[in-house]
Structures are given as C-alpha cells and as structure tokens.
N, C-alpha and C positions, 0 to 999 in steps of 0.2 A: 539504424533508426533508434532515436532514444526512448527508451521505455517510460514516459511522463508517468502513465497512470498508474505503475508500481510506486514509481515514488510518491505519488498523491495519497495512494492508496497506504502505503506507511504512511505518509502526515496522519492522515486520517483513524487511523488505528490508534498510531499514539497516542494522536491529542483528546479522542473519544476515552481512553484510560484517564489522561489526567481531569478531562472536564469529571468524569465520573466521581473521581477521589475528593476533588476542590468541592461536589457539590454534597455529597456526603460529609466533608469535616466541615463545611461553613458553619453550620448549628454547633457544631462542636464546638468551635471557639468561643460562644457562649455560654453552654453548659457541659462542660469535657464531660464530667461525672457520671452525666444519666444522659446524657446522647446515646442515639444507637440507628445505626441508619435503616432507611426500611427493606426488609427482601425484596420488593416488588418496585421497581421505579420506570420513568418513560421520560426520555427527553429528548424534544423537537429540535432542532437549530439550523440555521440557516451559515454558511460560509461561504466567503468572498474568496476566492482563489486570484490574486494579484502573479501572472506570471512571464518570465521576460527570458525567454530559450533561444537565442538567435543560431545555437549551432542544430536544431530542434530541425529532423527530417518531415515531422509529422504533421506540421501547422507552418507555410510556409508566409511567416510572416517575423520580419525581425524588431518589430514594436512591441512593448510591454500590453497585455491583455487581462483582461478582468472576467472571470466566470463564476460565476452565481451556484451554489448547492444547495438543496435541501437535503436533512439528515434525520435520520431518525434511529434512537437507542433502545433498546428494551432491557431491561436484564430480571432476572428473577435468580436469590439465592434459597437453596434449598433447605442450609446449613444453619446450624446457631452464629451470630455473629462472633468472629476472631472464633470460634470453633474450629479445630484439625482435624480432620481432613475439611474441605471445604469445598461444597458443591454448587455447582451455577449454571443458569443459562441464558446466553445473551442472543438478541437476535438485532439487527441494524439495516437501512436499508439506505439508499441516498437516489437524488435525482438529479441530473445536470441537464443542461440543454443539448448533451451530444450523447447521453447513455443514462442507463436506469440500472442498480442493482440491488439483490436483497441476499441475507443469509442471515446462517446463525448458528450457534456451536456453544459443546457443553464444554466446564473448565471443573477440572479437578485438582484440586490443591492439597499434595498429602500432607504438605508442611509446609513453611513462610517463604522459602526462596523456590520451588518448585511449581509449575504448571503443567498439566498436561491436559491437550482439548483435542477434541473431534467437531468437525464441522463441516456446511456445504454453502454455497455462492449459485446465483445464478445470477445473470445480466446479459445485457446485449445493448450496441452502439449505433449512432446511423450517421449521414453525412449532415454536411453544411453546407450551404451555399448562399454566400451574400453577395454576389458580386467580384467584391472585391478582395475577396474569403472562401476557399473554398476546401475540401477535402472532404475525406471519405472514410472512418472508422470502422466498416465491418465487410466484409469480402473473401471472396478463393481465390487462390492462382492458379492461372493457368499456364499451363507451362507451353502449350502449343501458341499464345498468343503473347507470352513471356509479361503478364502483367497481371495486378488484381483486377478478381470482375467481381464491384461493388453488389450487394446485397443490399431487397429492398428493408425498411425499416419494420423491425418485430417480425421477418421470416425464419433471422436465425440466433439460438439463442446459446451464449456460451453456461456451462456447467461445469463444478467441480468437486472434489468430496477429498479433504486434507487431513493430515495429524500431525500435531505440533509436541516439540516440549521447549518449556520455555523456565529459563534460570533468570532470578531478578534478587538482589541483594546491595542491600544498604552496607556500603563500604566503613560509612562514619559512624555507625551502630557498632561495629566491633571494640569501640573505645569510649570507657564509661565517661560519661556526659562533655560529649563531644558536640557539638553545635553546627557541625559543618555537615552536609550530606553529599555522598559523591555516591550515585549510583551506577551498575555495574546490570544490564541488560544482554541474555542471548537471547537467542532462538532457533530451531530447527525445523522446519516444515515440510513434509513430503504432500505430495497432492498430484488428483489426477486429475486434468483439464481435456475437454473435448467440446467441438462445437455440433451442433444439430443438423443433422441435413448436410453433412459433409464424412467423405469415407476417413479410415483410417489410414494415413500415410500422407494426405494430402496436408497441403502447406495452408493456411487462412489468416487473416489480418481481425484483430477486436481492439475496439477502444483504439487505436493507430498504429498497437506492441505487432508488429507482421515474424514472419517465417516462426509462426508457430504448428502444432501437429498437436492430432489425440492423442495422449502418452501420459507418463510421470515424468515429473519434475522437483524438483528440490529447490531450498530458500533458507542460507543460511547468515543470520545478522548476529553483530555484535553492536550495542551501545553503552557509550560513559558520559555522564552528564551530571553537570554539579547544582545543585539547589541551591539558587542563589537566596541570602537570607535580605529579600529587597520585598516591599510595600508590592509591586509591580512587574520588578524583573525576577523569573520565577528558574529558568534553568537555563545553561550554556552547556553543548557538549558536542560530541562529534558520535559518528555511526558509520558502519560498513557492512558491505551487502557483498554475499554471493549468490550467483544462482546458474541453474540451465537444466536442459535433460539429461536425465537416467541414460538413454542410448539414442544411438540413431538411426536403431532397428524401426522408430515410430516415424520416420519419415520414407516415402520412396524414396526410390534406388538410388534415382535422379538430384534427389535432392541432399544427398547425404556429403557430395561434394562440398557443400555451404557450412561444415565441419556444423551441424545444431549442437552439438553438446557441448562446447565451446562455453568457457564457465565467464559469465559476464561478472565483473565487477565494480559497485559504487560506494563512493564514501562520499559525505555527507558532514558539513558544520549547520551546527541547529542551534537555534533560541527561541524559549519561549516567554511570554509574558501574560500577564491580564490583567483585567482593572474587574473588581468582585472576584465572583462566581459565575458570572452569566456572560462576559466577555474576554477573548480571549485569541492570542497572537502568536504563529508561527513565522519564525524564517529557517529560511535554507537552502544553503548554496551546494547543491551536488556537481557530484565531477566523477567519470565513470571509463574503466576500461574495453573497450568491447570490439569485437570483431573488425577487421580494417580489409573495407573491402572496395577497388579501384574499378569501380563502376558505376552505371543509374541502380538506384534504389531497384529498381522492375529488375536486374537482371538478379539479384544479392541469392536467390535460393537455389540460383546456377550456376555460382559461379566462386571458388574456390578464394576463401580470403587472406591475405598478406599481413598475417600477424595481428598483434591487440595494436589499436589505436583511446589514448588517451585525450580526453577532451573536458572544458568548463560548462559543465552544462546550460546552465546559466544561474537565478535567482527563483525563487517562489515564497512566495507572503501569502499566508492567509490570515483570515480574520474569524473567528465564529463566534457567535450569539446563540446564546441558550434560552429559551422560550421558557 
C-alpha cells in the first residue's frame, strides 16, 4: 500500500520552508538594507491537493482527485536575526476532510548549513463514504478475522516525539559571484510513533499508511534542486527517501513474518513555482520501491513478501494560497 500521506507530508514541509523564506525576502526586495524579518509571524493557507495514483492501494479510484487543506504556521525566533547559533520555534497544524493534525518543534542552528530539532505531532484519520467512494483511514488488525476493524472517528489518536538533524547548503555560494543556485538538502530523523488505545506489538492502519506498530522508526532523505532564475518558475529537482523500523521486536510474533523493517524506498522529481508571495505550485511525480507481496492487502501482515517491487506512483499538484 503506498504511503500517500508521507509524501504529502513532505510536500508540505518543504513547501511551508519555502512559502516562509519568499514571505520574509518580499519586503526585502524593496528595501534589502533595513529589512529585517519579524521573530514572531503566523500564516493561514488553504491548499488544493490535485492527485492522480491509479496504482494507489488506499483510495480505490483510478481518476484524478482534488482535496482541499487548511494550514496553519506559527514560528517564533528567539535569536538576533542571521545571529549564530540560531534558535526557533515553530508549530503547524492542517485540516483535510479525512484527518486533522497539529505539532511543533524547536530548531537549533549552530551555524548556516546545520539543523538540529526536537519535536512532537499528534493526529488521527476517519473514513469516507460517498457511495461511490469509500474507505477507511484509521483501524487494528485482526488477525483472527485476517482484516482491519475500522475505528470510530476521534477514538483513536496517533502520537509521536522525533529528532532530526538536518544539512542544507548552497552549492552555487561556494563560487564568488556565481548566479546560479543548486541546492543540496539531507535529513535524518528518528521518531517514535504509537497509537491510543491499541497494545504494543499490534499492527494498526492511520491516514491509509497500514502494517504499522508502536516502535522506532527512522527517515532518511536526500534532496538537489536548482533555483531556477525565472519571474515564476522558482526550482526543478529531484529527492530520495528511505525509511522503516529500527526492529521487528515492535511487532508480534505473528507478524514479524511480513519482514516490517523492510527499508522502503521513494524517489521523487519535483517543481516548484509561484506567482508573488502568497501563491504558490508544487508538482511531483513519485515512484517507489517497496515490499512485493502476492496476496489481498488483508492478508499483507501475514504473509511473507517476494522481494522489492518497483512502481510509478502516479502524479500530485498542489496549489497554496497564503492568507
């Protein structure tokens, strides 16, 4: 089953850095000299998620789809502005019509290409039903009845508590008065996820991502992206993801056959664009390697898999507007 809401969830993260950066240097552009952006800022926005996954286990529908978010940024810096070390805090939350999440996390910068942050998330997912639409985002398995049994909406809520370090460095900055910017993106993230009202070892489904468990987990990205120097067209680049569990001591016995630690991997071409400051365009075509297993979804946390299976995930466009 393809993991949609990690990857949303990167869209989201990115492109909340750059709406931040664009809305801070706007004023700059008119007065570079005495600009200074404010410690304290808050920005609203709404995003249109345009998305079209037809090889997509989660949403069995192979038409393009439009979902609606609300978002919300906080950040507060603590630090003089361009000051080293540099201390912050940001909190974010968003709304969709299938799940609600919030969190927030402090960012230490001992110097210009370093990050290091602590932070926590909470959220939780419910179903859908139109008819001619249906599914089920939040749920346990059972393994006696070999299926998820859907949870009602706000019973149960997932949590987690992560530590990142993160390397960001301006490649075209290393050559004096260079015009071109090609950026150069990691990241490392450990984190522990667990959901409410469910024991340790047992397998649960949130937001659609299924054969998850209470445990640690890990999340390691690489991205390169070039700054295009366009009115409009703002970056072109591509990005790679790993991830999975620390061990699979965090699942029962039973379920450890379904190899969990099994390291998933996605790579990713990305564009962005925007017209101002307050509007603003992603795309991105993922495609990901992940467990290949010759069975129904229901039976996947029983049933031992046949190697990585490669696939196009499909497309996703979003749109945000900054309030």
């Amino acid at each position: 089953m393809k993991r949609i809401i990690l990857t949303l969830a990167a869209i989201f993260s990115l492109s909340t850095g750059i709406f931040a950066e664009e809305n801070d240097s706007a004023p700059a552009e008119q007065t570079p000299k005495s600009y200074t952006p404010p410690a304290t800022s808050f920005l609203p926005m709404l995003t249109l998620l345009g998305v079209y996954m037809p090889n997509n286990g989660i949403i069995d529908v192979n038409i393009p789809y439009v979902m609606p978010m609300l978002q919300a940024r906080f950040s507060h810096r603590f630090t003089d502005f361009n000051a080293k070390p540099e201390f912050s805090f940001i909190a974010d939350g968003e709304l969709a019509p299938v799940w609600v999440r919030a969190g927030g996390h402090f960012d230490f910068k001992p110097f210009s290409p370093v990050t290091l942050s602590l932070g926590t998330d909470i959220s939780t997912s419910w179903g859908l039903n139109l008819n001619f639409l249906e599914f089920d985002f939040i749920g346990k398995y059972s393994r006696s009845r070999a299926e998820y049994e859907s949870f009602s909406p706000f019973s149960h809520w997932v949590y987690d508590f992560w530590a990142q370090a993160a390397f960001k460095y301006d490649i075209g900055s290393a050559f004096s008065g260079e015009k071109h910017h090609i950026v150069f993106d990691a990241a490392y993230r450990a984190q522990y996820t667990a959901m409410t009202g469910v024991s340790n070892g047992e397998v649960w489904m949130h937001q659609g991502e299924s054969e998850r468990a209470n445990g640690f987990t890990y999340k390691a990205t690489a991205a390169l992206s070039y700054q295009i120097p366009h009115k409009y067209l703002k970056t072109v680049g591509a990005s790679a993801c790993a991830e999975g569990y620390f061990s699979d001591k965090f699942f029962d016995e039973e379920y450890r056959i379904s190899d969990p630690t099994f390291v998933d991997l996605t790579f990713a071409l990305t564009a962005t664009a925007s017209i101002g400051w307050k509007n603003h365009f992603m795309l991105m075509v993922p495609f990901s390697g992940k467990r290949n297993f010759d069975c129904d979804d229901a039976l996947r946390p029983l049933t031992a898999p046949e190697g990585r299976k490669w696939s196009v995930d499909g497309v996703i466009l979003t749109f945000t507007h900054i309030f």
